[in-house]
KOLTOR-16711 format. One record per residue (C-alpha): residue in one letter; x, y negated, z. Coordinates in pm, whole numbers, padded with zeros to 5 digits, always signed. Example, Ala and Ser with C-alpha at 12.3 -4.5 7.8 and 13.67 -1.06 7.14 Angstrom:
BEGIN
a+01230+00450+00780/s+01367+00106+00714/
END
This chain:
BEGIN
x-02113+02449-00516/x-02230+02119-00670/x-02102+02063-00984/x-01889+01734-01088/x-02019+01577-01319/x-02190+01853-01568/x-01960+02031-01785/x-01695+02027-01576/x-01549+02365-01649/x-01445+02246-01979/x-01139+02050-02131/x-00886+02029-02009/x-00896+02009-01656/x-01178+02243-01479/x-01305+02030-01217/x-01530+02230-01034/x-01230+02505-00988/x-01007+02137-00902/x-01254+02132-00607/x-01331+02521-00545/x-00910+02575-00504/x-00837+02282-00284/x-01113+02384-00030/x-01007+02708+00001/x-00655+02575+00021/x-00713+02314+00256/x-00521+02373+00564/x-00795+02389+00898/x-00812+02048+01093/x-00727+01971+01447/x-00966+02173+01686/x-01225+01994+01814/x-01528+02136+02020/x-01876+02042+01792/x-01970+01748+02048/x-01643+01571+02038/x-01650+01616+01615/x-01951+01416+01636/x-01833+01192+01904/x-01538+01096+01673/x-01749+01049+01354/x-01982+00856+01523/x-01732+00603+01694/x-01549+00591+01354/x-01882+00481+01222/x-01926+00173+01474/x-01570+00097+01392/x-01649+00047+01051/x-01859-00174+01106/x-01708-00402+01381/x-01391-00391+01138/x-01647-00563+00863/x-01687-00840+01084/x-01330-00881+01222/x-01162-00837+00903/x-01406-01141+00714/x-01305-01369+01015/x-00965-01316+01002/x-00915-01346+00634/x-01212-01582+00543/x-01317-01358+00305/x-01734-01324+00261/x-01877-01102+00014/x-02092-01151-00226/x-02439-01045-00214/x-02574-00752-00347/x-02195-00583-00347/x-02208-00340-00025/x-02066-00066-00040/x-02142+00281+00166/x-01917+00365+00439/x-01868+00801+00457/x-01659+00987+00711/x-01587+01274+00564/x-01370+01584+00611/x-01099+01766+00419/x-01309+01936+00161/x-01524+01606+00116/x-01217+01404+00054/x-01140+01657-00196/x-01443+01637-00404/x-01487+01233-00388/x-01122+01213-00580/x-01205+01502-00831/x-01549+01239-00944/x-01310+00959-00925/x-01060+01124-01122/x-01267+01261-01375/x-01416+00940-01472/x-01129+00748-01464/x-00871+00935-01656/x-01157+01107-01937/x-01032+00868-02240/x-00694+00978-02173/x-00812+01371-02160/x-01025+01310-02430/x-00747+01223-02664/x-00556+01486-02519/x-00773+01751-02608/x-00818+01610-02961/x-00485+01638-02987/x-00421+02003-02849/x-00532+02190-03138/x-00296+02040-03363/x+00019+02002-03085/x+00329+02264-03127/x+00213+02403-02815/x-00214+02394-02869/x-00289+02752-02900/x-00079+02812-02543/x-00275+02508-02403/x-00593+02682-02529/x-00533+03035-02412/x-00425+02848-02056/x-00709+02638-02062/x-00833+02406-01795/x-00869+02654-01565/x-00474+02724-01482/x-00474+02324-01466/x-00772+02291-01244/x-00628+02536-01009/x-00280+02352-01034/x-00462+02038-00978/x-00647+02195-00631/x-00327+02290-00493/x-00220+01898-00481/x-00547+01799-00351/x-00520+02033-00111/x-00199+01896+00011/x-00294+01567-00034/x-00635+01565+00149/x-00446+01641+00502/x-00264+01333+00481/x-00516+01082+00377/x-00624+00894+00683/x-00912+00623+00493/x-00960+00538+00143/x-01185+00270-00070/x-01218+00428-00365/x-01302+00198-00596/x-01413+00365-00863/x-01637+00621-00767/x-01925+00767-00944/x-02227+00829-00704/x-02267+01259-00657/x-02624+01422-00478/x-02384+01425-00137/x-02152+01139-00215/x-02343+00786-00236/x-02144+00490-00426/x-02230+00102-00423/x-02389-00081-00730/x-02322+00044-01120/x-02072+00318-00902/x-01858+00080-00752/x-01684+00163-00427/x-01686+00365-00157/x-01499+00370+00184/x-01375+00731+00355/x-01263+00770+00706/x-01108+01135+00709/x-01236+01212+01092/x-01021+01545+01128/x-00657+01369+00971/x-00746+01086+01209/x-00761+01331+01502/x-00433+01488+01415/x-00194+01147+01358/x-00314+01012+01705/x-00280+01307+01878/x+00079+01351+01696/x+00186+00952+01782/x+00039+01040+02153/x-00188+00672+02110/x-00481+00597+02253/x-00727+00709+01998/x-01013+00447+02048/x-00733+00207+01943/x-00595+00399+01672/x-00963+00475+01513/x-01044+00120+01488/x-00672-00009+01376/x-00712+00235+01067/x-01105+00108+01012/x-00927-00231+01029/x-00722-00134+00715/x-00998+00067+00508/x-01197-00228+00546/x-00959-00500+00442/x-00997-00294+00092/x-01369-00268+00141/x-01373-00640+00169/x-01109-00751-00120/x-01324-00542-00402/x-01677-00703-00234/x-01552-01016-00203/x-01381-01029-00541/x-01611-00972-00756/x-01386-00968-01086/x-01110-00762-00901/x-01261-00394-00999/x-01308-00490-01358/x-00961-00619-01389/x-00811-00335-01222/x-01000-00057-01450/x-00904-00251-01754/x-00560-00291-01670/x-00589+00145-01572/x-00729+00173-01925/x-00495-00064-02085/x-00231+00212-01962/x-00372+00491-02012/x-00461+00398-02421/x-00121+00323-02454/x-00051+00669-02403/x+00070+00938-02627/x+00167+01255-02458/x+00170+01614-02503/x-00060+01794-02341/x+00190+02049-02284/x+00447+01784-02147/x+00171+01705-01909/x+00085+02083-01745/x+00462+02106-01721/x+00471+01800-01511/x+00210+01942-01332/x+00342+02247-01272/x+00662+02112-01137/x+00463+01926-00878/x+00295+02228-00806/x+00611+02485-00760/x+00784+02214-00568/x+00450+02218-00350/x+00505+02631-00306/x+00911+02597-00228/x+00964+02705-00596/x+01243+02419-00655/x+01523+02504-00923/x+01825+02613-00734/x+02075+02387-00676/x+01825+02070-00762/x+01886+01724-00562/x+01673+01646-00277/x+01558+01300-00505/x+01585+01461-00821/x+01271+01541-01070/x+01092+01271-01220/x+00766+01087-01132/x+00415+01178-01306/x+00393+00808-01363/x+00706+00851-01624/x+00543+01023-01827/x+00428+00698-02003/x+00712+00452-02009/x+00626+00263-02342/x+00714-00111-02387/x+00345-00182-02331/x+00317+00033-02048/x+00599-00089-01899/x+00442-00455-01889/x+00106-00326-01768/x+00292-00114-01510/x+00470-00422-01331/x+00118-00588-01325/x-00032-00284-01165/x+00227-00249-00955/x+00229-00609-00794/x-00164-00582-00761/x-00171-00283-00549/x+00153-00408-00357/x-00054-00726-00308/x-00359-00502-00192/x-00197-00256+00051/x+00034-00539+00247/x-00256-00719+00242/x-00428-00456+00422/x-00141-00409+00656/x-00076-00791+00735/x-00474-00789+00799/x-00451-00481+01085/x-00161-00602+01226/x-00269-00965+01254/x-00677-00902+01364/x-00533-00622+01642/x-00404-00818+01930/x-00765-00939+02008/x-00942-00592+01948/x-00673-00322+01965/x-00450-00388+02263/x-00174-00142+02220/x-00168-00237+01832/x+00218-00275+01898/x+00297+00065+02018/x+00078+00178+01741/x+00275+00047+01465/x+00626+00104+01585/x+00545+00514+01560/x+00304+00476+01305/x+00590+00298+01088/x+00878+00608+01176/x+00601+00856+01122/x+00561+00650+00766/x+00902+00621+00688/x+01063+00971+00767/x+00813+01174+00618/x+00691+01510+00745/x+00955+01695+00590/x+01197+01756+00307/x+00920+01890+00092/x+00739+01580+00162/x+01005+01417+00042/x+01006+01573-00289/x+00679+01598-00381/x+00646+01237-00297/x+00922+01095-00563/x+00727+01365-00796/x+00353+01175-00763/x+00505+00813-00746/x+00379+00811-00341/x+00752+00696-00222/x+00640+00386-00436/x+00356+00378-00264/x+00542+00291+00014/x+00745+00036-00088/x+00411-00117-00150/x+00296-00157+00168/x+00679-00282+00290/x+00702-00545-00002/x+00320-00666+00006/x+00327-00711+00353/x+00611-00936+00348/x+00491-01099+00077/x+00126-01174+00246/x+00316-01278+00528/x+00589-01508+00387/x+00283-01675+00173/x+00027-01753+00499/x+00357-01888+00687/x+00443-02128+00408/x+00055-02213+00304/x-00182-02076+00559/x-00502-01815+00488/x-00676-02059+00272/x-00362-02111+00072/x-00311-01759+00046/x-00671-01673-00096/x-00611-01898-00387/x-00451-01542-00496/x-00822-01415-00545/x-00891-01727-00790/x-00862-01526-01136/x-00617-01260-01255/x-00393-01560-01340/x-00308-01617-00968/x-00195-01308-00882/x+00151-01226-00816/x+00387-01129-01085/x+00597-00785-00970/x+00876-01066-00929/x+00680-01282-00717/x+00628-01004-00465/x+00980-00997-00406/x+01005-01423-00431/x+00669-01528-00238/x+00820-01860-00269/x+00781-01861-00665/x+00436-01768-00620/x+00338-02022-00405/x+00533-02268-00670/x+00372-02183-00946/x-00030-02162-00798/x-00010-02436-00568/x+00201-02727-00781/x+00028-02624-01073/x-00297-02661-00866/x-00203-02972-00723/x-00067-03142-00997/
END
């Protein structure tokens, strides 16, 4: 197996066993004879690419040159080991002080004897829960791998996940040539906001960064998050536990500062995702023709979950926020283009000063107050 990275198999995470325990977790895909796999892959391919060109008409968005990044259908295992080289680069200043500070923690020589191993394997069986429930993803931070290509300086990178694809349309009962290119329609609304806004990566990562230096955690607080996430993944939930009880990952670090940077992060990827959304819905009439049906069971499929586990585990990795993203940025996006049209809407892409506080989300009409009397003035 290809390593991640080089030493991956120290620290405190071991990466390669991250990627060696989700693929041999990862549950088996819809079956598919070996033609109609590459029949799927390759349409998802030309959808891709059609989506480019719909998605920059609809939202007058062009990219800059020089910024393309590669598209990659991929399948459960691949998904798998693109996160674990996002991962690893993003979050190794916060694992780096976390390993400084194991030796000398209450709880160091238990870390140590542990080791990343126990938290690599911990950290596989999310991934491999995770990766059959990704339909596309632009990762935008993703370091270029021998079998996992990234655009310029390793930014970006768009994955269609052909066999979680298969499964949701064949679960809604949609046409799937419809459904294929609706979801390309979404990836590549992301593909096109990081290409065609230039600054938007670098504010993102430093805002990420920003968080994550403001952090001051035990390690040992941390594998016991972890770990909860993990036996609530295996049915191992404390008796007599609430259904929305447990806490988030993501409060783990509620400092002042954090806090602050939070909200920001929180309004930019609310703006992102109901951009995305607003984006699908609004290019499909003229390309997808039963868009409609699409959404309406695509939307209870969204909103009720798979199951009561899904529930859980969820609240416990911040993804019912997730959620509320694409519900709140949607309307935002929406409530914005009715009051000021597309062109007044991309003024949001200006600078990081125009884009929406957490508070705006909810109040589009403060947003559009603020940006466009300001710019008018």
């Amino acid at each position: 197996m290809t390593s991640i990275g080089g030493a991956a198999s120290s620290g405190m995470v071991d990466w390669n066993l991250a990627v060696a325990t989700a693929t041999r977790l990862v549950r088996p895909g819809p079956e598919v004879s070996r033609d109609e796999a590459r029949a799927v892959v390759a349409e998802l391919r030309r959808h891709a690419k059609v989506s480019e060109e719909h998605v920059r008409a609809f939202t007058r968005m062009v990219s800059e040159e020089g910024t393309d990044t590669p598209v990659l259908v991929v399948d459960r295992p691949g998904w798998v080991r693109a996160n674990v080289a996002g991962f690893r680069e993003l979050l190794k200043p916060l694992l780096d002080k976390m390993e400084q500070r194991r030796g000398s923690s209450p709880g160091g020589a238990v870390l140590g004897a542990v080791g990343g191993k126990v938290t690599g394997v911990e950290l596989g069986m999310l991934l491999s829960f995770l990766s059959s429930r990704v339909l596309g993803q632009y990762e935008t931070f993703a370091p270029a791998t021998r079998d996992l290509p990234a655009g310029p300086d390793g930014g970006g990178r768009l994955l269609l996940v052909a066999p979680n694809i298969v499964h949701v349309e064949r679960e809604l009962e949609v046409d799937p040539h419809d459904f294929r290119l609706w979801v390309c329609l979404h990836e590549e609304t992301h593909r096109t906001q990081f290409t065609a806004v230039p600054w938007l990566r670098d504010h993102l990562r430093g805002e990420i960064q920003s968080f994550l230096d403001e952090t001051d955690v035990d390690p040992m607080t941390v594998l016991e998050r972890v770990r909860e996430a993990v036996q609530t993944l295996a049915g191992g939930r404390p008796e007599g536990e609430e259904e929305d009880g447990g806490r988030s990952l993501v409060e783990l670090v509620q400092t002042p500062a954090q806090r602050e940077i939070l909200g920001r992060l929180t309004a930019v990827m609310s703006l992102l995702e109901g951009h995305a959304d607003f984006v699908m819905d609004g290019v499909g009439p003229e390309v997808v023709p039963t868009v409609g049906e699409i959404r309406e069971k695509f939307q209870q499929r969204r909103a009720k979950g798979a199951s009561r586990l899904d529930l859980a585990l969820r609240k416990l990795l911040g993804l019912d926020a997730k959620l509320r993203q694409y519900r709140d940025g949607e309307r935002f996006v929406r409530a914005v283009v009715d009051e000021v049209g597309m062109d007044g809407f991309n003024r949001v892409w200006t600078s990081p000063n125009t884009l929406p506080t957490k508070a705006e989300i909810a109040k589009p009409a403060d947003w559009v107050a603020r940006v466009h009397r300001r710019t008018e003035s």
